[in-house]
C-alpha positions as CSV (number, residue, x, y, z in Angstrom):
1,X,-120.7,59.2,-16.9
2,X,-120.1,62.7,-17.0
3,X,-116.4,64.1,-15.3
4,X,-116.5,67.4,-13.3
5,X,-113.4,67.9,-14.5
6,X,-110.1,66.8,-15.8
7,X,-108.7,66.1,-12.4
8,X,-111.6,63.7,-11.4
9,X,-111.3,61.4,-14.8
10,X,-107.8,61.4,-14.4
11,X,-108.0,60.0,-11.0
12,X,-110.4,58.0,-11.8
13,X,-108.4,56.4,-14.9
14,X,-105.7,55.8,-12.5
15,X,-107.3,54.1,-10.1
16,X,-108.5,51.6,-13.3
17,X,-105.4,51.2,-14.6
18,X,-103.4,50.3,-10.7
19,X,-106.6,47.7,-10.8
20,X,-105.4,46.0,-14.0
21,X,-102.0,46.5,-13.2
22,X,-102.3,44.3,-10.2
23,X,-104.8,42.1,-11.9
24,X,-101.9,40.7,-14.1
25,X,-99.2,40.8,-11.4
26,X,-100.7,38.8,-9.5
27,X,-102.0,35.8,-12.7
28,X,-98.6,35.3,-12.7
29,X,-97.7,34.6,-9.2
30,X,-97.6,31.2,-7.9
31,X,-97.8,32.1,-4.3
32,X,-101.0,34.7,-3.1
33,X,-102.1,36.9,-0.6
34,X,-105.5,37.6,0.1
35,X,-105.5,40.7,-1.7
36,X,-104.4,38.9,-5.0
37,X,-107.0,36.3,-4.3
38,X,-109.5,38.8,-4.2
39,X,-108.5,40.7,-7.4
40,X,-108.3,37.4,-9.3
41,X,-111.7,36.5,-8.2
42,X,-113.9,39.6,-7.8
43,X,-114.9,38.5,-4.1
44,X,-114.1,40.6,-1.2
45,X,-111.2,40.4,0.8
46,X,-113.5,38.8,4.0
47,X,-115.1,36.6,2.1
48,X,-111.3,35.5,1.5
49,X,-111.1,35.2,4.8
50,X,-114.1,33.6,5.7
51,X,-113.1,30.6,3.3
52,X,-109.5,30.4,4.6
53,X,-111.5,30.0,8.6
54,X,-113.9,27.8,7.4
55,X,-111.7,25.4,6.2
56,X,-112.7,25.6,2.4
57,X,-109.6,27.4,1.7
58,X,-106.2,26.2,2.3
59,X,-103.2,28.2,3.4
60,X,-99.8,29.0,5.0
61,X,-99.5,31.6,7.8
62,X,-96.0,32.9,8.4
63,X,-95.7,32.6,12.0
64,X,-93.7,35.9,12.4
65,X,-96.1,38.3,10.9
66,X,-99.4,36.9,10.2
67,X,-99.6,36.7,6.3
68,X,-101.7,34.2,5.3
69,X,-100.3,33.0,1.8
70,X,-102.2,30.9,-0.5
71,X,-100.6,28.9,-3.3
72,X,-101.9,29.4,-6.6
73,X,-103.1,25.6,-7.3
74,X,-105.2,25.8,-3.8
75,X,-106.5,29.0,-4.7
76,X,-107.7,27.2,-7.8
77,X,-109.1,24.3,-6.6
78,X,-111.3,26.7,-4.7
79,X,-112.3,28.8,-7.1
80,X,-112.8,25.6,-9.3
81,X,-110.5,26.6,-11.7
């Protein structure tokens, strides 16, 4: 792929490397979000979602502000890990 410039591969580098970043942050949490689910598994974040209200997914919802968390062996299990 050719850059226009040194500005656009730069950005685009950055954005790669913030991927990865949070790629291994989050293999090494034992409690996930939906975004880390997603990252870890390469589905979207409302196909996350859709598991988690379809039942296939368990989670915990923190009653105060509405994060659904996910711990790491369920998020397993699903992914049939």
């Amino acid at each position: 792929m050719a850059y226009k410039s040194v500005k656009e591969y730069l950005k685009k580098e950055s954005k790669e490397k913030k991927y990865l970043f949070a790629m291994e942050k989050a293999k090494n949490k034992p409690i996930l979000n939906v975004t880390d689910c997603s990252i870890l598994s390469g589905m979207s974040m409302s196909t996350i979602r859709r598991a988690i209200d379809s039942g296939d997914l368990k989670f915990h919802q923190i009653k105060n502000r509405g994060r659904l968390l996910i711990k790491r062996e369920w998020f397993d299990e699903w992914i049939g890990l």
